[in-house]
C-alpha positions as CSV (number, residue, x, y, z in Angstrom):
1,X,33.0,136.7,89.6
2,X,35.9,135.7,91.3
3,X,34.3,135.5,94.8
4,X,32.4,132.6,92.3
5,X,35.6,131.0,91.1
6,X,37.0,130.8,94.9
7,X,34.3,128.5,96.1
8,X,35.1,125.8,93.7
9,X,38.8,126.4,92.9
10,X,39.2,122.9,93.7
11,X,37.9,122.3,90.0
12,X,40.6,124.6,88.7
13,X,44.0,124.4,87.8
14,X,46.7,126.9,86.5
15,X,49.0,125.9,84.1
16,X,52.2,128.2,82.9
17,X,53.4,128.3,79.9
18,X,55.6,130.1,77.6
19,X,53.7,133.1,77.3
20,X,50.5,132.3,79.0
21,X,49.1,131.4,81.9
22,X,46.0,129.2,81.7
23,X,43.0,128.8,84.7
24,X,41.0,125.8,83.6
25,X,38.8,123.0,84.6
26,X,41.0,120.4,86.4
27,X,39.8,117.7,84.3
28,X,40.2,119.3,80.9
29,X,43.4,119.3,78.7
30,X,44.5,119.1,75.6
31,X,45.0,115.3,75.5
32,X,41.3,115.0,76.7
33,X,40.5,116.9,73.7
34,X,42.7,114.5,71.2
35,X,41.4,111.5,72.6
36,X,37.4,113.0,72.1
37,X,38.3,113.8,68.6
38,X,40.0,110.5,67.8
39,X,36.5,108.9,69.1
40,X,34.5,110.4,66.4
41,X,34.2,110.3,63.2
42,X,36.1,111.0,60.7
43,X,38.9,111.3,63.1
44,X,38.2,107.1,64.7
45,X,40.8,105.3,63.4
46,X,43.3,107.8,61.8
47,X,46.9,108.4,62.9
48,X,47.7,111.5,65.1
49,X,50.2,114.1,64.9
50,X,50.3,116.9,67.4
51,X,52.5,119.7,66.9
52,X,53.0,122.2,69.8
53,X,56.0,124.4,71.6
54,X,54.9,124.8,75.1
55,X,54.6,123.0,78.2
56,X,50.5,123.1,77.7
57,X,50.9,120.9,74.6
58,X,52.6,117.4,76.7
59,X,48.8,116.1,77.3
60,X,48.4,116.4,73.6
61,X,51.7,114.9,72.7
62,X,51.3,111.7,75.2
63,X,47.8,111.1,73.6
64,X,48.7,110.9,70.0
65,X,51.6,109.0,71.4
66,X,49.6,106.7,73.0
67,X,47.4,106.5,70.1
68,X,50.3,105.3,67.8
69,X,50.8,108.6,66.4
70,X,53.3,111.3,66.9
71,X,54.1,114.1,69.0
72,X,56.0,116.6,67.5
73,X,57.7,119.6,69.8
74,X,58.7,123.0,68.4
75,X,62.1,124.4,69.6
76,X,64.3,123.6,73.2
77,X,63.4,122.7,75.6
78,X,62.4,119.1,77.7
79,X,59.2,117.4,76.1
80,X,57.9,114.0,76.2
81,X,57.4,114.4,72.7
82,X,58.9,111.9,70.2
83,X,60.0,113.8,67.8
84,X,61.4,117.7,67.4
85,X,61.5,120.3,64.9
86,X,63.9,123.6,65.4
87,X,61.3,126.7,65.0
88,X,57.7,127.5,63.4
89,X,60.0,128.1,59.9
90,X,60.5,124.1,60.1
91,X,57.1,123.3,61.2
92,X,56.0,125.0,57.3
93,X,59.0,123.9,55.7
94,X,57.1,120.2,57.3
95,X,54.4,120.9,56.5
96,X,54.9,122.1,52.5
97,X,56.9,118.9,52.2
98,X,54.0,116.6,53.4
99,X,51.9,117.8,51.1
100,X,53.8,116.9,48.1
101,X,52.0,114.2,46.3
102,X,52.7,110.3,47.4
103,X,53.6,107.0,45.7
104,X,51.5,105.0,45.7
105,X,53.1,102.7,47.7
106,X,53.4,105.2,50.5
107,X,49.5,106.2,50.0
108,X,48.8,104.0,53.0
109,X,51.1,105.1,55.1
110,X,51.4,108.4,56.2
111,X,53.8,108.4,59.1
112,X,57.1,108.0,56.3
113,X,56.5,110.9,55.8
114,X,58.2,111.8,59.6
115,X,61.4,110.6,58.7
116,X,64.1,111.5,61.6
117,X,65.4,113.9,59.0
118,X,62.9,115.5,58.1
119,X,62.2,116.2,61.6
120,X,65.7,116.9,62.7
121,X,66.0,113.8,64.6
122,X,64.0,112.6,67.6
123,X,64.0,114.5,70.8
């Protein structure tokens, strides 16, 4: 098997994260995967958020980014991401606050609901 991986480790990439080291397709990354979602449907048209804590997650945060949505990075650390939270406690705490019902008003929009202070301020 890995004799097989040698001959076309041109296709392959490592990547290092926190905890984890990842061997994958050159081409494929987690922003390739946000922006194949976003073309489908029910996903076309909707506003991102991507939510991550390692250095794997920056392909996702730069497409939602890119997509006029939001990138939102767990703990320290240098990210390209937009906005921060401290820990996985403040990602729920988030998370159990967004789903709190809406006004009306706010119905169509549903990026107030990433207020700088609810996020701990941008990164």
């Amino acid at each position: 098997l890995l004799g097989a991986a040698r001959a076309h480790r041109e296709a392959w990439t490592v990547l290092l994260g926190k905890c984890v080291v990842e061997v994958k397709p050159l081409r494929a990354s987690k922003g390739e995967a946000v922006r194949d979602f976003l073309a489908q449907p029910p996903f076309a048209g909707r506003v991102p958020v991507f939510v991550g804590d390692d250095a794997t997650d920056e392909d996702g945060f730069a497409a939602v980014q890119a997509a006029g949505g939001c990138g939102i990075k767990v703990g320290p650390g240098p990210s390209g991401a937009r906005c921060r939270l401290d820990d996985p406690a403040a990602v729920r705490d988030w998370l159990r606050a967004a789903l709190q019902p809406l006004a009306p008003d706010e119905a169509s929009a549903p990026l107030r609901a990433l207020s700088a202070a609810a996020l701990g301020g941008l990164a």
